[in-house]
C-alpha positions in Angstrom: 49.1 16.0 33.2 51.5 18.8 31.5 50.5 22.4 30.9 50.0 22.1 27.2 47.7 18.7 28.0 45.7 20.6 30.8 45.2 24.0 28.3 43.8 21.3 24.9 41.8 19.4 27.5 40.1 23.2 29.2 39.6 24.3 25.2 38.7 20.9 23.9 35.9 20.2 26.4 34.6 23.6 28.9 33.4 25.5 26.7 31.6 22.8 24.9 28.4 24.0 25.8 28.6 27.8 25.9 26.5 29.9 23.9 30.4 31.3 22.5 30.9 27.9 21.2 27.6 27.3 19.2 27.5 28.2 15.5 25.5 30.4 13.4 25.8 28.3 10.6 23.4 25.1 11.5 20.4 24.8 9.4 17.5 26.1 10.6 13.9 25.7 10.2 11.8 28.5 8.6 8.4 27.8 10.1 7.1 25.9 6.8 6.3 22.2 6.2 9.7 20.6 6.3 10.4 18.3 3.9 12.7 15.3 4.9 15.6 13.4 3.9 18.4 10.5 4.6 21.6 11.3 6.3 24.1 9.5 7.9 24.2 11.3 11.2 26.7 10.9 14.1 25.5 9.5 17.5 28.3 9.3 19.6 31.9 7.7 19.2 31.9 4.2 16.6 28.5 5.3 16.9 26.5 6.7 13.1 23.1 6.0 11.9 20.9 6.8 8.8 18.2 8.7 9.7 15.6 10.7 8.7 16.1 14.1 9.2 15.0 17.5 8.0 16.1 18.6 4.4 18.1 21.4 4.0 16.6 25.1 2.6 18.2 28.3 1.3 18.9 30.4 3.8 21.5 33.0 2.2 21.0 34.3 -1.0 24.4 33.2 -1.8 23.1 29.5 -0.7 22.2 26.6 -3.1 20.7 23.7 -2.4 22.8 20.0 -4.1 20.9 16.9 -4.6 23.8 14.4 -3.8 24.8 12.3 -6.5 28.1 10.8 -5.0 29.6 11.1 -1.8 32.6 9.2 0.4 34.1 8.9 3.2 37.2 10.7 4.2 40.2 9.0 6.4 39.7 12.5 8.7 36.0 10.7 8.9 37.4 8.3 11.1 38.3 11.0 13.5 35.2 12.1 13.8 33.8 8.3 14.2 36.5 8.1 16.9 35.5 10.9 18.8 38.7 12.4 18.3 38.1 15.9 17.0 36.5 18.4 19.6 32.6 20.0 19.2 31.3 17.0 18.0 27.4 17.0 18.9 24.6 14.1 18.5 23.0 14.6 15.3 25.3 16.1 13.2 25.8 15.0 9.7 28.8 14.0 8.1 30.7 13.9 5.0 32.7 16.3 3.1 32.9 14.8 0.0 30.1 15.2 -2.3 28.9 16.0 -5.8 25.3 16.6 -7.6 22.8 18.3 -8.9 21.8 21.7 -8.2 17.9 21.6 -7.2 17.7 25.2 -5.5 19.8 28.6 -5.9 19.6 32.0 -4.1 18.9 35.6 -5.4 22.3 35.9 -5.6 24.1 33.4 -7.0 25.7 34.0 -10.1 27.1 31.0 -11.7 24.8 28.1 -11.4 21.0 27.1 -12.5 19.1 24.5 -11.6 20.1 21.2 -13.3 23.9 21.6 -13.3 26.2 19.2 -12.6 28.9 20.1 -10.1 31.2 18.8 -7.5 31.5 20.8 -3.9 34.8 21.7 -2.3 35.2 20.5 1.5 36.2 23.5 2.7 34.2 26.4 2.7 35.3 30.3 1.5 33.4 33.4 0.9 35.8 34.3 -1.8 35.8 37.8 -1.1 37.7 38.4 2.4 41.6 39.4 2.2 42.8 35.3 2.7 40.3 34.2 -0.1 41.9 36.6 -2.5 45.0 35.3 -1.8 43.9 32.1 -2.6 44.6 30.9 1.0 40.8 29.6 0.7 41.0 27.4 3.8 41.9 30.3 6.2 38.6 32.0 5.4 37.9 34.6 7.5 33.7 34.3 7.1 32.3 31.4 7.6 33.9 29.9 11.1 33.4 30.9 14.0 34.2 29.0 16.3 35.4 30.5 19.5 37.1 26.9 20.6 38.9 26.9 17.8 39.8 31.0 17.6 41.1 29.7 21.6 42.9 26.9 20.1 45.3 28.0 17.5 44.8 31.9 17.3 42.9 32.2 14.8 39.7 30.6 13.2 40.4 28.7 9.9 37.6 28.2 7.3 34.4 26.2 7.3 34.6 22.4 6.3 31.3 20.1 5.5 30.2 17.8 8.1 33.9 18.2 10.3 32.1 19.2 14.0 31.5 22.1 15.1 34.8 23.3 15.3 35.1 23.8 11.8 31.8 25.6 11.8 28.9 23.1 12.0 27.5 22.5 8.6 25.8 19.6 7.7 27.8 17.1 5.6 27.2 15.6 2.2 26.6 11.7 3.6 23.0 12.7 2.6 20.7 13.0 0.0 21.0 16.9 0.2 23.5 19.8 1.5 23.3 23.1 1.6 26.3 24.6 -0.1 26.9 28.4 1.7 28.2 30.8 -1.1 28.0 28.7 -3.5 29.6 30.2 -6.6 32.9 30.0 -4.9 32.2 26.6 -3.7 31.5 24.3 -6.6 32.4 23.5 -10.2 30.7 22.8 -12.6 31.7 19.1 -14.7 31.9 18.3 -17.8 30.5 15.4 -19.8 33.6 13.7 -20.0 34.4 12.9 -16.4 32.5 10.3 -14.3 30.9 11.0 -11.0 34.1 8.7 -9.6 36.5 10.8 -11.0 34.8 14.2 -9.9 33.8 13.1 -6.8 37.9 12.6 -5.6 38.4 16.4 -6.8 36.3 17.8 -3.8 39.3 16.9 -1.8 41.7 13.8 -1.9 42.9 14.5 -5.3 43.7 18.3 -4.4 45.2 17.4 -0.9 47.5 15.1 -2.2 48.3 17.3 -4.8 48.9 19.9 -2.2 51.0 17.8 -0.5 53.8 17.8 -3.3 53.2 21.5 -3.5 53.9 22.0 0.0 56.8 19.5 -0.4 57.9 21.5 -3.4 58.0 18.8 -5.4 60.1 18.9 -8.9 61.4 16.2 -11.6 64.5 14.4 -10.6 63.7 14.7 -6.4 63.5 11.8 -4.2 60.3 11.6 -2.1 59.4 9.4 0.7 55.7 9.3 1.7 54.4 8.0 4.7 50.6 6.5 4.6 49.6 4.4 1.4 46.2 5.6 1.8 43.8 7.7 -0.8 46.1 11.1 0.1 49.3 8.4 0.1 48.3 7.0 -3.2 47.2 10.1 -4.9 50.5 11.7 -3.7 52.5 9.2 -5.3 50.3 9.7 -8.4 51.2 13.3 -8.9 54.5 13.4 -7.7 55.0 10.2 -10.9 53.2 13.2 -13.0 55.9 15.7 -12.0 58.8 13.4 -12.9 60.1 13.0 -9.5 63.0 10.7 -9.2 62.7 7.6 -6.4 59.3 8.0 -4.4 58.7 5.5 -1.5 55.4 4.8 0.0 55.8 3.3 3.8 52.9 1.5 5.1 51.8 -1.5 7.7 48.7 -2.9 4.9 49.5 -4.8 2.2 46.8 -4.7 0.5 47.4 -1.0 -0.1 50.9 -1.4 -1.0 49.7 -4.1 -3.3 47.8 -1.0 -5.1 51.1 0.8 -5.2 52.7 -1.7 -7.3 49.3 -2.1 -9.1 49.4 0.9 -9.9 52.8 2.0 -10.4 54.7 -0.6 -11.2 58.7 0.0 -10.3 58.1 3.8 -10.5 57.2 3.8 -6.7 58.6 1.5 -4.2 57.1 0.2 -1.1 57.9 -0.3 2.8 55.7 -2.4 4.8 57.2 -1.2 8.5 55.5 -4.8 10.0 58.2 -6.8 7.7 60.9 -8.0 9.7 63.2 -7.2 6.6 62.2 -3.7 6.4 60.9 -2.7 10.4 63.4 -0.3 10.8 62.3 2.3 8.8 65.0 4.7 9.6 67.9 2.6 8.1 65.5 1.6 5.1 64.9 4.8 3.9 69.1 5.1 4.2 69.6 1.8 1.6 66.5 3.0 -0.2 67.5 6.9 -0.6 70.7 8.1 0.4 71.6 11.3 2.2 67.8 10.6 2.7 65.0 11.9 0.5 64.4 15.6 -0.4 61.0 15.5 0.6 58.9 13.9 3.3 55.4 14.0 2.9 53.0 13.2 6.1 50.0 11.5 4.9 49.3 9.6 8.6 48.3 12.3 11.2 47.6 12.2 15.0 45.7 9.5 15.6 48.3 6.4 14.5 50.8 5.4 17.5 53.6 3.0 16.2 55.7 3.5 19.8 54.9 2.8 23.3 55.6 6.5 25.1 53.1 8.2 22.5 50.6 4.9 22.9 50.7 5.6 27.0 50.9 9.3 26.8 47.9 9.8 24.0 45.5 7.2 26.5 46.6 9.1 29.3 46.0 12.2 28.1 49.2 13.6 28.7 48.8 14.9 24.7 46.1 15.4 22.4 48.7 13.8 19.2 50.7 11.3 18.2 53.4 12.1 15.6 55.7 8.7 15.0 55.2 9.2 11.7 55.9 12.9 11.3 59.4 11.9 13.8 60.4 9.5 11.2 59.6 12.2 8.3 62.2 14.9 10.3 64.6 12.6 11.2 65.0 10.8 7.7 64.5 13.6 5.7 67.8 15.2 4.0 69.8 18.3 5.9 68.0 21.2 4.0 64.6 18.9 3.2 61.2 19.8 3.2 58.8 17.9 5.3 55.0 17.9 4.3 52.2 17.3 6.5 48.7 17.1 5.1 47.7 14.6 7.4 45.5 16.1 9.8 46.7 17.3 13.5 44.3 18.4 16.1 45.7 19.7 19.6 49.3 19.2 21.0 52.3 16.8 21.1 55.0 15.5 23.3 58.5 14.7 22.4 58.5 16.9 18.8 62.1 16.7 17.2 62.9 20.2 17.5 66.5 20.4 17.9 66.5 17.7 14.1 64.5 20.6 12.4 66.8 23.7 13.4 70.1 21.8 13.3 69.0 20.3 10.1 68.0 23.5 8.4 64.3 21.6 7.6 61.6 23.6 5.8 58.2 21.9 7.4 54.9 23.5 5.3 51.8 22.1 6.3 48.2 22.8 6.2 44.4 21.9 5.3 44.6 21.8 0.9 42.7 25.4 -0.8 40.6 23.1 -2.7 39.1 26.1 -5.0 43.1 26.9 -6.3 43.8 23.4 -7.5 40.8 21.4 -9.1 40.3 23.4 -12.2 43.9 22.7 -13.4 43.5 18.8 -11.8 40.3 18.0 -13.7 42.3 19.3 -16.8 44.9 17.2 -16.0 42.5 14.3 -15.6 40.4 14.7 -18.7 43.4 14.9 -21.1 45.0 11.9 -20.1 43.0 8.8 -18.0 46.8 8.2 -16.6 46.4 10.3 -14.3 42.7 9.6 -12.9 42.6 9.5 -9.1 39.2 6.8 -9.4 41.7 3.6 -9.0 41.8 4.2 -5.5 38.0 3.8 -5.4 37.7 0.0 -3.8 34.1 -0.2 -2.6 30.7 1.4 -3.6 27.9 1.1 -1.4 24.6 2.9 -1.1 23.7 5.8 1.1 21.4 3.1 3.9 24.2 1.1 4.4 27.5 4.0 4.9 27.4 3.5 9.0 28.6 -0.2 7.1 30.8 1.4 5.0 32.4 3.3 8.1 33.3 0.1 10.0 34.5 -1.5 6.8 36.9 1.7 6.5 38.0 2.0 10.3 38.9 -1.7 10.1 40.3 -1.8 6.4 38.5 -5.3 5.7 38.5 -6.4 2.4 41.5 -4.2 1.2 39.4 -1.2 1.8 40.7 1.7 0.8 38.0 4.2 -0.7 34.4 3.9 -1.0 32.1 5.7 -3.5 28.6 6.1 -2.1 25.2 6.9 -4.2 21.5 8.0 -2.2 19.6 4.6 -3.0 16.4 6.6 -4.4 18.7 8.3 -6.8 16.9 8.6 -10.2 19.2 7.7 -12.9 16.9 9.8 -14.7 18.2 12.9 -12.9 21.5 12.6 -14.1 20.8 11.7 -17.6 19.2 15.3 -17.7 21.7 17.3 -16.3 23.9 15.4 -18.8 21.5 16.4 -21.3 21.5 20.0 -20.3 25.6 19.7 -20.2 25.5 18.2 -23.5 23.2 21.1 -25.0 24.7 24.0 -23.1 28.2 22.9 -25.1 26.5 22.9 -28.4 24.9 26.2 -28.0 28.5 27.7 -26.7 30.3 26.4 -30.1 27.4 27.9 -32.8 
């Protein structure tokens, strides 16, 4: 095993179970009657229940309490599912998607009341320390902190919803209530006009994919090769269509997703399934397809996706944490001077990285978990002036809260043409949301008299 494999295994797995490596930040139980709930609950790898557990209670005056009304489940999910992300522990509950209804506030939040209607970001700020007010929300400085993850990578990054215990240990939104820390920066309020599918993809998907073209630096007229036609694939190729970018490819082994693309799309956006004998060398495709190759990649596959043998024998042999095939193809097919993009999520350390292609190549590679809280006010505009543009058509399945551990090995299998699910709690009263509707509805009228 090489140095960097022996230091990700040491941080990955000793300190596990030192007091340094718990977190602050679990909910915890004030001595009163505890009221329950159901939560989809991780027991172990391919291994997730829904359980009864206890339901969440203010414990910061910044804190409010969400009745979930919608939630999903993320392609970083399967990670989790996989046991593939460090400080996972039984119990924990996942899902870092979610909207609803706000059922309790602190003494010191600001901008909510009980009844509104809001989606919650998956990452979590305090938006107040030096990073938030940069609007470099995902490198909180308050509310991780993990000492794995501080040993890790240097630094601790923000909170996330129901991501392990590396990201801080917070319940997830796979439940029929979260507790939402600091929860003015946090949420945002909806409007009448946008359906819970529609919001729901703004607590993440629809902002990382938009971050993605940011990161790529995406502008009308530039050719864009995207690798992954998942939810972050397809959404990327949504909003780099919106900026008027010239030739976008989307590369991918399932054709039922690419089937979306053209769906979708049309002949804006081309396709490469890498499993077609016509089109398996992906390197000289992207050549006929783009040449001089395209100005941006964008990395929407991650670590856990081995195409070649010597990352498929070094990942099970833990000689590295990561695979990057995918990210490889992205440096070596970009254009000299490119950008590469990587919002698909990397964990620990890799072998074989193209190093030598990015410096000779003069390669700009930006990557990063998306600042939810600086995109999804200008997105939801975006969305409600013109339906083009709604990220909902990637939503493929709907299922209810009982049956998600379902829904998980649906997703981790892609049966049916999965692509994204959109989950409701099955005791939901429709009634609930018709109020908070109602009390949308009325709020607007009172604002224009």
């Amino acid at each position: 095993m090489n140095t960097a494999a022996k230091l990700a295994e040491s941080l990955l797995h000793s300190q596990a179970g030192s007091p340094a490596a718990s977190n602050v930040h679990t909910e915890r139980n004030t001595g009163e009657s505890v009221k329950t709930m159901r939560a989809l609950v991780w027991q172990g790898a391919e291994s997730v229940q829904v359980q009864t557990v206890s339901r969440p209670t203010i414990v910061d005056p910044t804190d409010a309490v969400i009745k979930v009304t919608a939630t999903t489940i993320c392609g970083s999910d399967l990670h989790l599912y996989h046991k593939a992300v460090p400080e996972m522990k039984a119990g924990d509950i996942l899902g870092h998607e979610f909207l609803g209804i706000v059922k309790e506030i602190g003494p010191a939040v600001e901008n909510l009341k009980i009844g509104d209607r809001v989606v919650v970001s998956f990452c979590i700020c305090c938006g107040k320390c030096a990073y938030c007010r940069r609007e470099e929300f995902t490198a909180c400085d308050t509310t991780n902190d993990s000492k794995v993850m501080e040993a890790m990578y240097g630094h601790r990054c923000a909170g996330m919803f129901g991501y392990s215990h590396l990201t801080g240990g917070y319940s997830g939104g796979q439940a029929e209530y979260v507790r939402v820390p600091y929860a003015d920066f946090n949420t945002m309020h909806l409007p009448l006009s946008i359906t819970d599918e529609s919001a729901l993809m703004l607590s993440d998907v629809a902002c990382t994919a938009w971050h993605a073209t940011e990161l790529g630096n995406v502008t009308k007229g530039q050719s864009v090769v995207i690798w992954g036609a998942g939810p972050i694939g397809l959404l990327a190729a949504m909003w780099c269509v919106y900026k008027e970018a010239g030739r976008v490819v989307v590369i991918d082994r399932v054709k039922t997703r690419l089937n979306k693309v053209h769906q979708k799309f049309g002949g804006k956006v081309l396709t490469v399934n890498y499993e077609d004998p016509d089109t398996s060398d992906i390197l000289g495709c992207i050549k006929r397809l783009v040449p001089g190759g395209p100005d941006v990649a964008i990395d929407a596959v991650g670590f856990r996706y081995t195409k070649t043998m010597a990352h498929k024998v070094e990942t099970m042999l833990m000689l590295e944490t990561d695979s990057i095939d995918a990210l490889t193809e992205a440096i070596i097919s970009v254009r000299k001077y490119g950008t590469v993009s990587i919002v698909g999520d990397y964990v620990g350390y890799v072998n074989h990285f193209p190093i030598g292609a990015v410096m000779e190549k003069g390669l700009t590679l930006r990557a990063g978990q998306t600042p939810v809280q600086k995109y999804w006010k200008k997105l939801l505009e975006i969305i409600k002036s013109d339906k083009s543009w709604d990220p909902a058509f990637i939503i493929t399945h709907k299922f209810i809260l009982e049956d998600t551990a379902k829904a998980y090995r649906s997703f981790d299998h892609k049966e049916d043409g999965f692509i994204k699910a959109f989950i409701r709690p099955e005791n939901l009263m429709e009634n609930e949301i018709v109020s908070a509707l109602r009390s949308l509805s009325i709020n607007a009228a009172e604002s224009e008299e």
